[in-house]
C-alpha positions as CSV (number, residue, x, y, z in Angstrom):
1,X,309.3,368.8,-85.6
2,X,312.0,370.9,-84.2
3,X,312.8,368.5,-81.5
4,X,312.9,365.8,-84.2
5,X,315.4,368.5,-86.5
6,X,317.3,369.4,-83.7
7,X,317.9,365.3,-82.6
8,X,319.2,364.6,-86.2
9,X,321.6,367.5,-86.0
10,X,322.9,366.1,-82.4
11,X,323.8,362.7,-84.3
12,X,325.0,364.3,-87.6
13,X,327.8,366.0,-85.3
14,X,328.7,363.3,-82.9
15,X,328.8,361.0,-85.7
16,X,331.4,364.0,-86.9
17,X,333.0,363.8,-84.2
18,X,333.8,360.0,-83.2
19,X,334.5,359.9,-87.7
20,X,333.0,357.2,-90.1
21,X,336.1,355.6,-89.7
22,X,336.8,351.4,-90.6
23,X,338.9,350.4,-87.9
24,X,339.7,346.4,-86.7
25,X,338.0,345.2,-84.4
26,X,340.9,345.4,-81.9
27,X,340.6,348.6,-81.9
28,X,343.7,348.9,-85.4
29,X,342.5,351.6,-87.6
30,X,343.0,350.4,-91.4
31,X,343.6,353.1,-93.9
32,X,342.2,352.2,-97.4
33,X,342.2,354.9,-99.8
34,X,339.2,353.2,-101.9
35,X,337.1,353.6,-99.1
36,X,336.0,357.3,-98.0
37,X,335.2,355.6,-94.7
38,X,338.5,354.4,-93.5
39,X,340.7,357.4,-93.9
40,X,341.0,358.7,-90.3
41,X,340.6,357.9,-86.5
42,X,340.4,354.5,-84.2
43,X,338.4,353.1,-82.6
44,X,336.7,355.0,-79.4
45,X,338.3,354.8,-75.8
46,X,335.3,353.2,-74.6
47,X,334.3,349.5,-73.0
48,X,333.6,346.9,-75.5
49,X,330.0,345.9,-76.4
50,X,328.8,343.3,-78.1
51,X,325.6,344.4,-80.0
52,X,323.2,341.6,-82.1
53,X,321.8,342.6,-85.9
54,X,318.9,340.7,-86.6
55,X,317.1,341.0,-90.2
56,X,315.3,339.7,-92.8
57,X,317.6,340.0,-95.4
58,X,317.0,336.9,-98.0
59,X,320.7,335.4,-99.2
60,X,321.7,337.0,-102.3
61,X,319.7,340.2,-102.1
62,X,322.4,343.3,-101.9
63,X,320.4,345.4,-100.2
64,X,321.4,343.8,-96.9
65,X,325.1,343.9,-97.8
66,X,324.9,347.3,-97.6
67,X,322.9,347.4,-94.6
68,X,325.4,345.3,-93.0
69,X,328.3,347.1,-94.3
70,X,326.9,350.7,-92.5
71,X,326.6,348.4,-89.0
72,X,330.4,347.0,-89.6
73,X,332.0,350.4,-90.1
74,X,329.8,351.9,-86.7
75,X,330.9,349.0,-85.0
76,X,334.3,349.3,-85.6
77,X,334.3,352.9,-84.8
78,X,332.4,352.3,-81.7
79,X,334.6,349.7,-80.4
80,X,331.3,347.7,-80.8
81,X,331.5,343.6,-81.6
82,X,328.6,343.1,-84.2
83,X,326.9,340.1,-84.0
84,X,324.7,340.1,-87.0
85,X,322.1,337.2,-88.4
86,X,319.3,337.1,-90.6
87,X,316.3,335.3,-91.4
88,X,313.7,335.9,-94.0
89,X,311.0,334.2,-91.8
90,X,309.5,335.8,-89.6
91,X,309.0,333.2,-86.4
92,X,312.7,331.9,-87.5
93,X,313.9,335.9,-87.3
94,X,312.0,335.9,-83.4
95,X,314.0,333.1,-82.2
96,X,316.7,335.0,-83.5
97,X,315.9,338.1,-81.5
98,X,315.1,335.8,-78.5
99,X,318.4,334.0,-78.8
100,X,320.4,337.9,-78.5
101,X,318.2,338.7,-75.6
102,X,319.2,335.0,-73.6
103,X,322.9,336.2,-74.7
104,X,322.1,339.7,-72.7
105,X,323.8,341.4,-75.3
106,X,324.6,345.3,-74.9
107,X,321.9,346.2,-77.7
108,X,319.8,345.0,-80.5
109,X,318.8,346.6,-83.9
110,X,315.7,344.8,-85.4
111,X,313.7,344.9,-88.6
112,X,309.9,344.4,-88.1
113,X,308.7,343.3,-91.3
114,X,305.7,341.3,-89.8
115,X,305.6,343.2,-86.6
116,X,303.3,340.9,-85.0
117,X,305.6,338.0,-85.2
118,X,308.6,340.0,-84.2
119,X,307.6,342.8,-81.9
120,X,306.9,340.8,-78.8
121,X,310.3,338.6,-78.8
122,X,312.0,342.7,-79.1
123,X,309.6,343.8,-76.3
124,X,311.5,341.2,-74.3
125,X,314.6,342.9,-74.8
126,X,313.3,346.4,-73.7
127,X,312.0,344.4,-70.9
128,X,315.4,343.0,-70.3
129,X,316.9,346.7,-69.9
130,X,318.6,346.1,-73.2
131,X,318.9,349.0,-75.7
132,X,316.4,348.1,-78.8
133,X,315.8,350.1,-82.0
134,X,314.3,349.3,-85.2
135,X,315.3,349.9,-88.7
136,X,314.1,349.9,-92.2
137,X,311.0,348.0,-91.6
138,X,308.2,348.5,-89.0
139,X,308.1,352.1,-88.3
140,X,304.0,352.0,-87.9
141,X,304.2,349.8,-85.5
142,X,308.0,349.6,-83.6
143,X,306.0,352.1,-80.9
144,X,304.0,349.3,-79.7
145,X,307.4,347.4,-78.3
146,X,308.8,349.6,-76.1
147,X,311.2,350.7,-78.8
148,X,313.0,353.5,-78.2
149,X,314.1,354.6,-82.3
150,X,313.8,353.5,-85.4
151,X,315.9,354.3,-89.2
152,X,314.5,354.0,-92.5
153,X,311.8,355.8,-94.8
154,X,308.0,355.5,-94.4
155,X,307.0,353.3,-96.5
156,X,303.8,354.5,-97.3
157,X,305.0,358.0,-98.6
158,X,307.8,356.7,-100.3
159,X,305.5,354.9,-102.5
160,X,303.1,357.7,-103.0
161,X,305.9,359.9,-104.3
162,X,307.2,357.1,-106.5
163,X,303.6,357.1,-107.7
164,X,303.6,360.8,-108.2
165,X,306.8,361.1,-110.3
166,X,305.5,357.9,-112.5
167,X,301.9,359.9,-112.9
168,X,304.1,362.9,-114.1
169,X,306.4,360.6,-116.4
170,X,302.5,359.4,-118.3
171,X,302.4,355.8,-116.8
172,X,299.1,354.7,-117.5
173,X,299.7,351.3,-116.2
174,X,302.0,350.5,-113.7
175,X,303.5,346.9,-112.3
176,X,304.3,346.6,-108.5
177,X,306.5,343.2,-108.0
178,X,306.1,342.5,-104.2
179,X,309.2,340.0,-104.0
180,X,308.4,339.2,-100.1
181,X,304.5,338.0,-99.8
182,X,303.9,339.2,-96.6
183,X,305.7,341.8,-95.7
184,X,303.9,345.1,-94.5
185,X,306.6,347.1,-96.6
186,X,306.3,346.0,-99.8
187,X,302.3,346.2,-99.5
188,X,302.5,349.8,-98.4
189,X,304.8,350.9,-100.8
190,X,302.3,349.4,-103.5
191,X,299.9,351.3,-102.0
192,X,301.4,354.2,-102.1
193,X,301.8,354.2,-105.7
194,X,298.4,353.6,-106.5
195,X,297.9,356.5,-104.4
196,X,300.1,358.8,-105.9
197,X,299.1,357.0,-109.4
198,X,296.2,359.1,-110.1
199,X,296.3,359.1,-114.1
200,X,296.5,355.0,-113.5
201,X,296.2,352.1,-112.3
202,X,298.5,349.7,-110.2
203,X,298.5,346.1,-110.5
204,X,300.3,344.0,-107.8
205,X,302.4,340.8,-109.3
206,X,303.7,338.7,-106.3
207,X,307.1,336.7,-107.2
208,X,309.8,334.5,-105.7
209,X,312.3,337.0,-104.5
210,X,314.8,334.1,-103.3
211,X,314.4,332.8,-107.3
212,X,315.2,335.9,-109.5
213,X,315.4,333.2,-112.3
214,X,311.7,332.4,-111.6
215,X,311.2,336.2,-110.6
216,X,312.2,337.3,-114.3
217,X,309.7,334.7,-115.6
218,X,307.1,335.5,-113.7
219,X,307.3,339.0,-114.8
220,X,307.9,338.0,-118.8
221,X,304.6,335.9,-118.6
222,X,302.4,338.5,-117.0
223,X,303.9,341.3,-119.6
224,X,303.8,339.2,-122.8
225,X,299.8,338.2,-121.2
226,X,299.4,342.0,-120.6
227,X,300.6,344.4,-123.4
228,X,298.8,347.5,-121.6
229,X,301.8,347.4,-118.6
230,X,303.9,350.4,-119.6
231,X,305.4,350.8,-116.3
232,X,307.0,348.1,-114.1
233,X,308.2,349.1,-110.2
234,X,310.6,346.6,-108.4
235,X,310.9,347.0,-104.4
236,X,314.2,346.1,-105.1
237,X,317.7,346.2,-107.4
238,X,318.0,342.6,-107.7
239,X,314.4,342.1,-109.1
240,X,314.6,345.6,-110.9
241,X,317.7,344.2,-112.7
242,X,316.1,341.2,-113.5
243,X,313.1,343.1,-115.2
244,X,315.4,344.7,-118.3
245,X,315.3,341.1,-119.7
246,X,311.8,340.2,-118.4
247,X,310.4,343.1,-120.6
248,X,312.9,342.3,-123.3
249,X,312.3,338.8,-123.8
250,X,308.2,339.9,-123.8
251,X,308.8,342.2,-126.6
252,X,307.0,344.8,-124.1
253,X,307.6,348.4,-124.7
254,X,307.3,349.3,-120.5
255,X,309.6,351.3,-118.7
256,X,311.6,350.1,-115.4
257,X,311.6,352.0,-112.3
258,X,312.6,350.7,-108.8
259,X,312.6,351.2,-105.1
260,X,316.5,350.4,-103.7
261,X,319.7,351.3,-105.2
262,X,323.1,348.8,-105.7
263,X,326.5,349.2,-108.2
264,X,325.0,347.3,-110.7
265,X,321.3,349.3,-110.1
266,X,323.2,352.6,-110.5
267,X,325.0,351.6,-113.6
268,X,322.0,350.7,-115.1
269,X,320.4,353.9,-114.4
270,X,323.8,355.8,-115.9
271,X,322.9,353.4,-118.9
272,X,319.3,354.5,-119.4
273,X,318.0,350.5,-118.5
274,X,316.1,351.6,-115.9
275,X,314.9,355.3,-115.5
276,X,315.6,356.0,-111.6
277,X,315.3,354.1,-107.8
278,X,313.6,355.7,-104.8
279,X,316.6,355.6,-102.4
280,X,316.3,354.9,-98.6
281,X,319.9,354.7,-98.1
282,X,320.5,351.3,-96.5
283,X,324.2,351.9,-95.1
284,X,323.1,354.8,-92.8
285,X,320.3,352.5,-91.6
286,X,322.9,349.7,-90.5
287,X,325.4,353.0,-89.5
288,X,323.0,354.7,-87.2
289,X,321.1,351.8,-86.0
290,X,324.4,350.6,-84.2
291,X,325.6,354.3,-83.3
292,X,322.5,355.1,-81.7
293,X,322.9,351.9,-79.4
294,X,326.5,352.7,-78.8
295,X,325.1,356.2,-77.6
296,X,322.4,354.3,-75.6
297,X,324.8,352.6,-73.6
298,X,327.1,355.8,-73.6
299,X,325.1,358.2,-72.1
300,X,322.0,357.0,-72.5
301,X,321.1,359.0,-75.4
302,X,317.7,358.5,-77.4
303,X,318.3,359.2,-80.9
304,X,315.2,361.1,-82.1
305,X,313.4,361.3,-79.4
306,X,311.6,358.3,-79.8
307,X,310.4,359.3,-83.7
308,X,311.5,357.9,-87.1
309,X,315.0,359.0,-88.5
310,X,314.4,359.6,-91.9
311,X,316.9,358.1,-94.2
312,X,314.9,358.4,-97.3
313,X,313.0,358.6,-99.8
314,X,315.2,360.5,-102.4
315,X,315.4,360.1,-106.1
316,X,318.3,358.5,-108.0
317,X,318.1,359.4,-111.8
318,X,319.9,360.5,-114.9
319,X,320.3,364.0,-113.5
320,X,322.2,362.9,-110.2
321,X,323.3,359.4,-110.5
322,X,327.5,360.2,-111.2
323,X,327.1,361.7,-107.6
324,X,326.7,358.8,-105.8
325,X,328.6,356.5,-108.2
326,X,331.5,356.4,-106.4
327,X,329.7,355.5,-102.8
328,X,328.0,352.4,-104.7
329,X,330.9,351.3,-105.6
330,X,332.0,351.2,-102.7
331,X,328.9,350.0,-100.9
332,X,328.2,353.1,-99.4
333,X,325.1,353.9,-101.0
């Protein structure tokens, strides 16, 4: 634990250091007062490196802009050329890693969200001598690749906390929408909260996360079926949004809570729509993902120590959400 304490602290000041600055990416630093992270320093004095993203973001879910946005403002910093794709299927998001490590890029940052399909095309990379960390998903089984770090919350926890706080709000019974069949994420999350859930029960509803319009009726159905539902949980802002009108239109009385925070997510939360979001902060996943391989190829630093960087959980609710206001707006948070 101290190891893994004193490793964060090593990144929190070189990250200090080298400045969450946006620069160009010729190395032009752009000063925009609207955004807190382009307000001093240049690029670094250091080689240029191309490094490949690969995720499996769905088009149209904002959770990935922000992950994206993190890895664009450490790239620029680090003098880094970000080559990022995505892929919401998994043998579709392996070719893609496959296709960075036949580029020999300088480093990869991969999500795992069905490990099994993934993990052997990163193992090639860390074969290939190529820097390779993981982020946001996979962080029960990144270990098994050869990969050196990983960013993001365990899942697993994250949910039994989230099931905790709904236990202490009354819920009685609570509605997990998994938007991503398959992925090891979402389930554990789920079954976390029936974990921490221990005045309930958790019922799992599986919808169209690339649909929200089908999402939202999906979710009206199985409240107006089920008037019993007094809590429903989104995995993520998108879907949670989605939800205020699913329970309106059912004439349900359930609350809304979510996993995953955007502007719009955070304004609903100022407006009492939805009652808070378990936050796993997905701009310093995509920001320290990318820093850690510029370190890697730097001096051959291993962020962590080969454990999880915790990013999250934290709660976002009435009590703290004009703190972070400002960073959602501008997609920091």
């Amino acid at each position: 634990m101290k190891s893994f304490k004193k490793a964060i602290q090593i990144l929190a000041s070189l990250t200090l250091i080298g400045g969450l600055a946006a620069c160009s990416s010729t190395g032009g630093a752009q000063k925009n007062a609207a955004d807190p992270a382009s307000t001093s320093g240049g690029t670094v004095d250091t080689p240029r490196l191309v490094v490949a993203m690969v995720t499996h973001g769905a088009p149209g879910d904002t959770f990935w802009d922000l992950v994206r946005k993190g890895a664009e403002d450490a790239a620029k910093k680090n003098n880094i050329e970000l080559r990022y794709s995505n892929d919401p299927q998994a043998p579709n998001q392996a070719n893609l890693v496959q296709a960075a490590v036949d580029a020999k890029v300088d480093g990869i940052a991969v999500t795992l969200p069905n490990a099994e399909a993934i993990g052997p095309a990163a193992q090639k990379a860390v074969t290939a001598k190529i820097p390779t960390v993981a982020l946001n998903a996979g962080m029960d089984e990144y270990q098994k690749y050869g990969i050196s770090g990983f960013f993001g919350q365990e899942e697993k926890v994250a949910g039994t906390q989230a099931g905790e706080r709904l236990n202490n709000d009354g819920a009685k019974h609570a509605l997990c929408v998994i938007h991503e069949q398959g992925n090891s994420s979402q389930e554990s999350r789920c079954a976390g909260l029936a974990d921490g859930l221990s005045g309930g029960k958790v019922e799992i509803l599986y919808v169209n996360g690339q649909d929200l319009t089908a999402a939202q009726a999906t979710m009206q159905a199985k409240l107006a079926q089920d008037p019993n539902i007094d809590w429903v949980m989104g995995l993520q802002a998108p879907v949670a949004i989605r939800a205020i009108d699913a329970v309106s239109a059912a004439g349900s009385q359930a609350k809304i809570a979510t996993f995953d925070t955007n502007a719009e997510l955070v304004d609903a939360i100022k407006n009492q729509k939805i009652a808070w979001a378990v936050d796993q902060q997905p701009y310093l996943q995509g920001y320290l993902a990318v820093d850690a391989l510029w370190l890697a190829k730097r001096n051959g630093a291993t962020v962590g120590g080969g454990r999880p960087v915790y990013t999250g959980p934290s709660f976002v609710d009435e009590t703290n959400v004009d703190t972070i206001a400002a960073a959602a707006k501008a997609g920091l948070r």
